[in-house]
Biopython code that builds the backbone (N, CA, C, O; Angstrom):
import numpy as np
from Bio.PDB.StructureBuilder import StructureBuilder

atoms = [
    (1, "UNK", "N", (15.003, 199.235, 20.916)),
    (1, "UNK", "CA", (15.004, 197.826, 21.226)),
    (1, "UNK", "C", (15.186, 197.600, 22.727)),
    (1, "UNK", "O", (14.453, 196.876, 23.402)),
    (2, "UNK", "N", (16.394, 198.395, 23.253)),
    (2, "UNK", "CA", (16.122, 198.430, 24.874)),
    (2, "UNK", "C", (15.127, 198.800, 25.299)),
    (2, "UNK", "O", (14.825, 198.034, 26.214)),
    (3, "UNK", "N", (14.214, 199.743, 25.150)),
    (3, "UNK", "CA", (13.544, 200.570, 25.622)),
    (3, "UNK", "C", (12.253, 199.260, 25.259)),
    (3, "UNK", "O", (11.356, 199.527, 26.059)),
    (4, "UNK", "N", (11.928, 198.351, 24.650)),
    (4, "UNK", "CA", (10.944, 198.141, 24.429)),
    (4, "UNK", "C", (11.150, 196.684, 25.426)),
    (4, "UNK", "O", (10.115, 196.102, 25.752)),
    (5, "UNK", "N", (12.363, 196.174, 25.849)),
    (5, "UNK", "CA", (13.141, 195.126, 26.508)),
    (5, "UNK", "C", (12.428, 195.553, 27.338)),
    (5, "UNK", "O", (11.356, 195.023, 27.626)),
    (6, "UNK", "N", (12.932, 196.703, 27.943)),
    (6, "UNK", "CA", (12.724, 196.785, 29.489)),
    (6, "UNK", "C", (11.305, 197.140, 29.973)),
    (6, "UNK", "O", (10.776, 197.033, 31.080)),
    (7, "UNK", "N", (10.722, 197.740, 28.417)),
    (7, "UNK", "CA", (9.216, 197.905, 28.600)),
    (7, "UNK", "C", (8.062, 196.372, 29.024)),
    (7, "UNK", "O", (6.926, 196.471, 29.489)),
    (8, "UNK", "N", (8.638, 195.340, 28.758)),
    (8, "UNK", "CA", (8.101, 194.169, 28.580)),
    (8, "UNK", "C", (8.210, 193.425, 29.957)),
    (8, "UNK", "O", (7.279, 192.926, 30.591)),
    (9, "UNK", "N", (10.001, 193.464, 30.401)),
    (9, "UNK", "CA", (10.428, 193.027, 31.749)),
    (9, "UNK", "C", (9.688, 194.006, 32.717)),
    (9, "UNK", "O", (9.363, 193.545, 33.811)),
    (10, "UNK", "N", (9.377, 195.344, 32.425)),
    (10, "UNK", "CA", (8.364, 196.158, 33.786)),
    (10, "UNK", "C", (6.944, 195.787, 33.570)),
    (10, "UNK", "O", (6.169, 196.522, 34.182)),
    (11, "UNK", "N", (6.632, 195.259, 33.174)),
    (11, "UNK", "CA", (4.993, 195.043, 32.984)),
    (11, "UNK", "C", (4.607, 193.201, 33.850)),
    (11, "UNK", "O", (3.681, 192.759, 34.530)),
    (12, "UNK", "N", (6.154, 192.530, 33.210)),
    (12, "UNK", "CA", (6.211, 191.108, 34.191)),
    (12, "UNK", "C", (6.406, 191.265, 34.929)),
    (12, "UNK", "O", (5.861, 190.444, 35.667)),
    (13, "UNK", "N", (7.219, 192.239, 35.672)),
    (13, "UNK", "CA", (7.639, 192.580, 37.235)),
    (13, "UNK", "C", (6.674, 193.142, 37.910)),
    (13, "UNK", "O", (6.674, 193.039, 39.137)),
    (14, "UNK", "N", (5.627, 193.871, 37.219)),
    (14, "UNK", "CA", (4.455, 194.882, 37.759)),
    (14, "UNK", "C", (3.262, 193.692, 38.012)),
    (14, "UNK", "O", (2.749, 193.560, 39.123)),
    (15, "UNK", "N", (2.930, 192.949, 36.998)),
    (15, "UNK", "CA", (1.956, 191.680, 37.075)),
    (15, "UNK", "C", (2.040, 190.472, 37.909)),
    (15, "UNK", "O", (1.058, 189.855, 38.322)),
    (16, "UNK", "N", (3.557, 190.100, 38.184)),
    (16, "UNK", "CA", (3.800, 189.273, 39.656)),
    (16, "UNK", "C", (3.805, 190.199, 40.725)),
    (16, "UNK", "O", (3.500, 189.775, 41.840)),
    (17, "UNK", "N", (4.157, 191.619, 40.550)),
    (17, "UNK", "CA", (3.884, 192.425, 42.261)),
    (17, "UNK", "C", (2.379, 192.484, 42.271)),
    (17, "UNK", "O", (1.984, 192.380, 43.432)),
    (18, "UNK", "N", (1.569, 192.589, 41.563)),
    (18, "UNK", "CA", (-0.005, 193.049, 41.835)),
    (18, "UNK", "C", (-0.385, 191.224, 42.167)),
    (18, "UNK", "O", (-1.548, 190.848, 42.320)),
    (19, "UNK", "N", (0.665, 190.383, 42.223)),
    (19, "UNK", "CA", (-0.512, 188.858, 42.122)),
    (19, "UNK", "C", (0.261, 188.246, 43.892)),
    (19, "UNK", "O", (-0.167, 187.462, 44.738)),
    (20, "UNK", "N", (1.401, 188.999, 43.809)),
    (20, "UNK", "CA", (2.110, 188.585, 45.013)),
    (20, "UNK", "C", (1.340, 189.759, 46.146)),
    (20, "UNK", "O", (1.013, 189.302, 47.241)),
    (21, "UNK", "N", (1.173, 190.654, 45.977)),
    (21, "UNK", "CA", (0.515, 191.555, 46.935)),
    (21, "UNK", "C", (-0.886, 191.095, 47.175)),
    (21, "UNK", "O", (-1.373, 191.349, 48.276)),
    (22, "UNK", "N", (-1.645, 190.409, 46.230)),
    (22, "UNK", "CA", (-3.339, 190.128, 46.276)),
    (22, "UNK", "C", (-3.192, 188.481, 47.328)),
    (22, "UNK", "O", (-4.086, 188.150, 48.107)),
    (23, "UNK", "N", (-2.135, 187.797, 47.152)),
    (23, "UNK", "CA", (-1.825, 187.043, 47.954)),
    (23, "UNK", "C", (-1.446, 187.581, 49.530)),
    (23, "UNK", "O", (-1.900, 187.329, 50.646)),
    (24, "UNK", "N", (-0.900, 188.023, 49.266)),
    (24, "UNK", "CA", (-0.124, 189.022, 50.653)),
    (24, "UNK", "C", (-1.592, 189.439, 51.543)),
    (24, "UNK", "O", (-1.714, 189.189, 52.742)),
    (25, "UNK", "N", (-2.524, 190.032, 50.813)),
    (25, "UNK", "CA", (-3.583, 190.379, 51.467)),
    (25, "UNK", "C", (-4.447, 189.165, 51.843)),
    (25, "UNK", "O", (-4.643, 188.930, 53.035)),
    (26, "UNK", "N", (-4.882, 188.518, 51.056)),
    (26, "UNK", "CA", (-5.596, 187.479, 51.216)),
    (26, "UNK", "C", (-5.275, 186.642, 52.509)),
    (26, "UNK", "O", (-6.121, 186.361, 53.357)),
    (27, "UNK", "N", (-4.173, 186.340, 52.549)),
    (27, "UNK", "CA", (-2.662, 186.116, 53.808)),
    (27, "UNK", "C", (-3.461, 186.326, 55.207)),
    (27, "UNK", "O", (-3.977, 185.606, 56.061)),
    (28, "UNK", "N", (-3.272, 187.747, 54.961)),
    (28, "UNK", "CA", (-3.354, 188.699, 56.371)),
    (28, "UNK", "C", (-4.805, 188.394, 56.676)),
    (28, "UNK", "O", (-4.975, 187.740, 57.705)),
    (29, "UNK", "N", (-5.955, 188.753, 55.949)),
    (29, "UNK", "CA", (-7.165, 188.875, 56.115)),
    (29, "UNK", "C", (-7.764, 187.769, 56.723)),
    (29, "UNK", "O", (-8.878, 187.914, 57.228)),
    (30, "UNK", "N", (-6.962, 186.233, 56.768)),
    (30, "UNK", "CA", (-7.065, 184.866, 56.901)),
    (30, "UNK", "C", (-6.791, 185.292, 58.434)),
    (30, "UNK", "O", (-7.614, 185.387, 59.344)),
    (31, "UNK", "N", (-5.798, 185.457, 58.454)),
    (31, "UNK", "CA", (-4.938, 185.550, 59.706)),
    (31, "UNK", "C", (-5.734, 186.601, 60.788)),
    (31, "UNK", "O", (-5.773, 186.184, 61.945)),
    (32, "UNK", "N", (-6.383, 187.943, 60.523)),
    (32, "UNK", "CA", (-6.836, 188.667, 61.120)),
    (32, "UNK", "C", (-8.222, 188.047, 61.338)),
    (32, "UNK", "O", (-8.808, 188.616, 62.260)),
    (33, "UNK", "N", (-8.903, 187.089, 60.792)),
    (33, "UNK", "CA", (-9.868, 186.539, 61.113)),
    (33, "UNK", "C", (-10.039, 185.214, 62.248)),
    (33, "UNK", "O", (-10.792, 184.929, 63.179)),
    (34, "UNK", "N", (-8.944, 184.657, 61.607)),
    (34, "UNK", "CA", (-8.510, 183.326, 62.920)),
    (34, "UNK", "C", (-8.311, 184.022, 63.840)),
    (34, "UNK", "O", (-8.478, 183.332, 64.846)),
    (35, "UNK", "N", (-7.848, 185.742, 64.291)),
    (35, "UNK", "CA", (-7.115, 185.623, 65.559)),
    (35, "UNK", "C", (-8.418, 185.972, 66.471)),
    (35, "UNK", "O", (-8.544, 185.425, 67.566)),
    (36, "UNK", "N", (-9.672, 187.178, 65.841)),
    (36, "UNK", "CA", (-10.592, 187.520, 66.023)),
    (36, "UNK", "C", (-11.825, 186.256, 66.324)),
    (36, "UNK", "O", (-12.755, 186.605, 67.051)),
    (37, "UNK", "N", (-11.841, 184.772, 65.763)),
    (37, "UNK", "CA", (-12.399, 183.841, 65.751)),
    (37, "UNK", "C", (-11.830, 183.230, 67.351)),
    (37, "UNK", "O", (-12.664, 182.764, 68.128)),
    (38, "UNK", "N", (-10.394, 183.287, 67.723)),
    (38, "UNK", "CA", (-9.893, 182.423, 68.613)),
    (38, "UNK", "C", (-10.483, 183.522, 69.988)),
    (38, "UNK", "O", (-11.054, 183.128, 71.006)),
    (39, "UNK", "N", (-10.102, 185.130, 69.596)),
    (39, "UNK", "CA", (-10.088, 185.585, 71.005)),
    (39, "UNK", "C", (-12.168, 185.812, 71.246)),
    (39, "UNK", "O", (-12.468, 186.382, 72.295)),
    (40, "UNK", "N", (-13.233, 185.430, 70.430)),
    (40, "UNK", "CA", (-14.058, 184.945, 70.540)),
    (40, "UNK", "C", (-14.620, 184.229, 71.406)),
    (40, "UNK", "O", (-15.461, 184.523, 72.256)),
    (41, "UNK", "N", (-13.874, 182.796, 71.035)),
    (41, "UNK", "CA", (-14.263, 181.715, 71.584)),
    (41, "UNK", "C", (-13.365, 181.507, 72.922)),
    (41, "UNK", "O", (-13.544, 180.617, 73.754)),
    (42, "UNK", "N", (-12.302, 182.572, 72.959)),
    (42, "UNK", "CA", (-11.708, 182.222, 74.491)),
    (42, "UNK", "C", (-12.643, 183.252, 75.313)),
    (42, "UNK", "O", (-12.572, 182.945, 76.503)),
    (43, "UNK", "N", (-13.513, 184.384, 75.110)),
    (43, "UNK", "CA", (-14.585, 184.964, 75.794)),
    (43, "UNK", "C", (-15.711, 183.915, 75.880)),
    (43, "UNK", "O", (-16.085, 183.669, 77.027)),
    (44, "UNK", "N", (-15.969, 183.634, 75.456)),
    (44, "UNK", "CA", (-16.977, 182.303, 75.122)),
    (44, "UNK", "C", (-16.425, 181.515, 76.546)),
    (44, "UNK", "O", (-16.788, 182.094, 77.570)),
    (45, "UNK", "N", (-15.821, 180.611, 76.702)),
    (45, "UNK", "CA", (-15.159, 180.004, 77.313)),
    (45, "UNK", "C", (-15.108, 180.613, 78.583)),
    (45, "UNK", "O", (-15.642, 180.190, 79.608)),
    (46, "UNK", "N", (-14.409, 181.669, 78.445)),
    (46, "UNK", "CA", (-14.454, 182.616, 79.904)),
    (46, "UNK", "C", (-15.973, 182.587, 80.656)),
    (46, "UNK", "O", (-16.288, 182.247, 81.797)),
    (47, "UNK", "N", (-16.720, 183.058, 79.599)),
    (47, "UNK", "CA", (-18.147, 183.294, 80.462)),
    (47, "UNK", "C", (-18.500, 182.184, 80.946)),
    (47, "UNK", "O", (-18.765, 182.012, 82.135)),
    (48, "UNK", "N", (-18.539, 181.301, 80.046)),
    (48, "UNK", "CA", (-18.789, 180.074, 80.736)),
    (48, "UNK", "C", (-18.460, 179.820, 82.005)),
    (48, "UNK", "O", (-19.185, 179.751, 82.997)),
    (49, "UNK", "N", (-16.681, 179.613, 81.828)),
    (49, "UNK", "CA", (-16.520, 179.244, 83.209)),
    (49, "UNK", "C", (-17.085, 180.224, 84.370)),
    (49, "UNK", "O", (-17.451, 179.690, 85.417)),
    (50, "UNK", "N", (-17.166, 181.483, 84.253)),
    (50, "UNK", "CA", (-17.824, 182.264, 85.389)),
    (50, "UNK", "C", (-19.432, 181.926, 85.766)),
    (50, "UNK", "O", (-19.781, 181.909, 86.946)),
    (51, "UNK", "N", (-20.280, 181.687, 84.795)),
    (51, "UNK", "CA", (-21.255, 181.569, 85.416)),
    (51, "UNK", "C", (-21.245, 179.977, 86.057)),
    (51, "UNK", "O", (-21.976, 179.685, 87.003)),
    (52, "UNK", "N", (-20.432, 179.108, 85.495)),
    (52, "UNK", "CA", (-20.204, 177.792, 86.310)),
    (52, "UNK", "C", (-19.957, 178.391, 87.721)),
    (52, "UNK", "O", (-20.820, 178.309, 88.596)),
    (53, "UNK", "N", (-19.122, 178.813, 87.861)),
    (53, "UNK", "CA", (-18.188, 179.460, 89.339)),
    (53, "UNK", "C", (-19.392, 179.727, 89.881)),
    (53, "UNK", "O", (-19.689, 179.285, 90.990)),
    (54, "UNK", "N", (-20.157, 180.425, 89.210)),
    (54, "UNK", "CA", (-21.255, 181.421, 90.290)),
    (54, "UNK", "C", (-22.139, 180.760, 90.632)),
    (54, "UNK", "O", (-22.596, 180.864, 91.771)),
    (55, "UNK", "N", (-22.669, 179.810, 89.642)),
    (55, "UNK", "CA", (-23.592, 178.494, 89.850)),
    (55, "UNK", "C", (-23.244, 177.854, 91.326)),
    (55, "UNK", "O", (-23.985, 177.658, 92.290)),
    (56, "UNK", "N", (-21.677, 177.574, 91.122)),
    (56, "UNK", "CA", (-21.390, 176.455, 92.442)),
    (56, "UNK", "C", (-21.524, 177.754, 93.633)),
    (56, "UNK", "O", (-22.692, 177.849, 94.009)),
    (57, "UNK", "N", (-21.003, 178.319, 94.005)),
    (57, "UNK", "CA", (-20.778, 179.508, 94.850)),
    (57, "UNK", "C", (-22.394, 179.882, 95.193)),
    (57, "UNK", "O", (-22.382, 180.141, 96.396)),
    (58, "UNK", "N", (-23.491, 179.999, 94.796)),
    (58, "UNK", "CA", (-24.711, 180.082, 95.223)),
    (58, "UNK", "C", (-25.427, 178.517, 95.909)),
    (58, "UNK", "O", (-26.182, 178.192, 96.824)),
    (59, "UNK", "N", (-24.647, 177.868, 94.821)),
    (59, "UNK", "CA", (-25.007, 176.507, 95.560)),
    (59, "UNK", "C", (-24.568, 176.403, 96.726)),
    (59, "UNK", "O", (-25.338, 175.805, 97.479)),
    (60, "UNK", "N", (-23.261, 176.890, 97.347)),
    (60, "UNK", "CA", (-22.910, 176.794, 98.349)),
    (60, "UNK", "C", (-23.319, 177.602, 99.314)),
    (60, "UNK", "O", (-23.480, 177.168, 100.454)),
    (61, "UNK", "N", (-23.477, 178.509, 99.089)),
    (61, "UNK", "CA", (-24.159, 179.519, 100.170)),
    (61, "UNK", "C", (-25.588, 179.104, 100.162)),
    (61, "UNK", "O", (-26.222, 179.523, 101.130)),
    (62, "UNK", "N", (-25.956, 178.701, 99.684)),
    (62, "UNK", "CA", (-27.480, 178.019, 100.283)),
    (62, "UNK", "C", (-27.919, 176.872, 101.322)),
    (62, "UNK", "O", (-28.962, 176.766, 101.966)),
    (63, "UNK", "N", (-26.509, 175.854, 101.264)),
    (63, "UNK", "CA", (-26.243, 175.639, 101.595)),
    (63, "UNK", "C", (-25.881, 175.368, 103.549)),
    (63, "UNK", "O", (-24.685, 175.655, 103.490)),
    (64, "UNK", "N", (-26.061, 175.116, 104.705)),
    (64, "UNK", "CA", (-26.114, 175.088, 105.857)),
    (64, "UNK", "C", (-24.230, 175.030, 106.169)),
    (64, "UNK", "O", (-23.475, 174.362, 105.463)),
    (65, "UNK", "N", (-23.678, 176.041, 107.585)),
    (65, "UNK", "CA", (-21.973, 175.523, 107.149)),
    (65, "UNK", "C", (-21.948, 173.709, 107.385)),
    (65, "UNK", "O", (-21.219, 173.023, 106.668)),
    (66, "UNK", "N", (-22.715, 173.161, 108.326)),
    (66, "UNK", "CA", (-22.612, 171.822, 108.578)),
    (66, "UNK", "C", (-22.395, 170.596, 107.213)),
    (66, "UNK", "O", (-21.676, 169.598, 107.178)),
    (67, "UNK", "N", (-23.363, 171.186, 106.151)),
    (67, "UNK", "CA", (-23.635, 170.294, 105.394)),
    (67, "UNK", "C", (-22.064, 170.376, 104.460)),
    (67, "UNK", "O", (-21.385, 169.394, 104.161)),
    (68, "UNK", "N", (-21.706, 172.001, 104.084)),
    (68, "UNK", "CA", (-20.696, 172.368, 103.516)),
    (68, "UNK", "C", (-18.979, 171.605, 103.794)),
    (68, "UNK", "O", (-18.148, 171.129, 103.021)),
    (69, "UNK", "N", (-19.036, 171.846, 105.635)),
    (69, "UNK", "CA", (-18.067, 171.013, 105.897)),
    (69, "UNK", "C", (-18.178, 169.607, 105.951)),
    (69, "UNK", "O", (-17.088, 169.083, 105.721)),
    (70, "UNK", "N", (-19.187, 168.709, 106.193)),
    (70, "UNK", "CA", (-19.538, 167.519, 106.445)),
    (70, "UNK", "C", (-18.921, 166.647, 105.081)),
    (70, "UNK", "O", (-18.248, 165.621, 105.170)),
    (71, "UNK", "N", (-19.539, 167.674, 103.154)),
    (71, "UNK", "CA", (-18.858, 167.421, 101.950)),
    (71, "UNK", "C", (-17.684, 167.574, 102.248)),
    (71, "UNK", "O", (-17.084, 166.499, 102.262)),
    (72, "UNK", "N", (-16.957, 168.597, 102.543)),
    (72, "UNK", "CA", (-15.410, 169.199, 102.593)),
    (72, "UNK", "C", (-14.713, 168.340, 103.066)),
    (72, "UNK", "O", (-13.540, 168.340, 102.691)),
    (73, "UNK", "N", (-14.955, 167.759, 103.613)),
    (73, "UNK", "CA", (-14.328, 166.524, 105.138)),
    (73, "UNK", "C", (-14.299, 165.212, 103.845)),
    (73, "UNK", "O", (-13.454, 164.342, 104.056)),
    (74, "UNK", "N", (-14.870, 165.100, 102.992)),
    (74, "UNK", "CA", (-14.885, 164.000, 102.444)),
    (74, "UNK", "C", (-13.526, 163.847, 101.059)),
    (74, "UNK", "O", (-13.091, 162.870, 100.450)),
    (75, "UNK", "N", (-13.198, 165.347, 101.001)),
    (75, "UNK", "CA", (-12.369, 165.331, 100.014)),
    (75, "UNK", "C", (-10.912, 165.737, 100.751)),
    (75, "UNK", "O", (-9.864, 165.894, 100.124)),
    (76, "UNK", "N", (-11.012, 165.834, 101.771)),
    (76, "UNK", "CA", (-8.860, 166.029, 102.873)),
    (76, "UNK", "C", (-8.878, 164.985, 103.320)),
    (76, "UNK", "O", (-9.738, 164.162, 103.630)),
    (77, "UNK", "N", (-7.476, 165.090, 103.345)),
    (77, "UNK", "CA", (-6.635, 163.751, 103.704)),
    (77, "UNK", "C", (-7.008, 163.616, 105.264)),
    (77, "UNK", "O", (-7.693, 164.623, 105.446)),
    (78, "UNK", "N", (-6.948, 163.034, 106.307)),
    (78, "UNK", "CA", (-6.670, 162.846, 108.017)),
    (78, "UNK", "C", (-5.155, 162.842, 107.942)),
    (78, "UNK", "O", (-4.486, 162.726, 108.968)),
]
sb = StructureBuilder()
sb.init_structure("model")
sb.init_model(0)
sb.init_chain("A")
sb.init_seg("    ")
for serial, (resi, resn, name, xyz) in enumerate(atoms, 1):
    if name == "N":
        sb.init_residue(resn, " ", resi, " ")
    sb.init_atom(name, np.array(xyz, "f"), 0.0, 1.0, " ", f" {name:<3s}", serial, name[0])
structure = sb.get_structure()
């Protein structure tokens, strides 16, 4: 009668660990995907801003120094 007690209580204890662990994974796999999704889109972002940078930076060197400082002068204080 014990033996068949405790046979019953290990099979409920075994059936919430296999449903709490399939959660547990499911969990992580969420999580390992958002972090892989975020550091993505912060490369994303990065490139962007660099080829912006490089955009302006060619713009400027094409640029004459006169014309460069003549803008520059328009954005400092006197």
């Amino acid at each position: 009668m014990v033996a068949a007690l405790f046979a019953s209580l290990w099979s409920r204890v075994t059936g919430y660990a296999v449903a709490v662990a399939t959660v547990a994974a499911i969990l992580f796999a969420a999580y390992r995907k958002g972090g892989k999704d975020a550091a993505a889109r912060t490369a994303e972002q990065r490139l962007n801003q660099l080829n912006k940078a490089r955009k302006v930076e060619h713009e400027v060197d094409r640029r004459s120094d006169d014309d460069v400082h003549r803008d520059l002068s328009k954005w400092l204080r006197d």
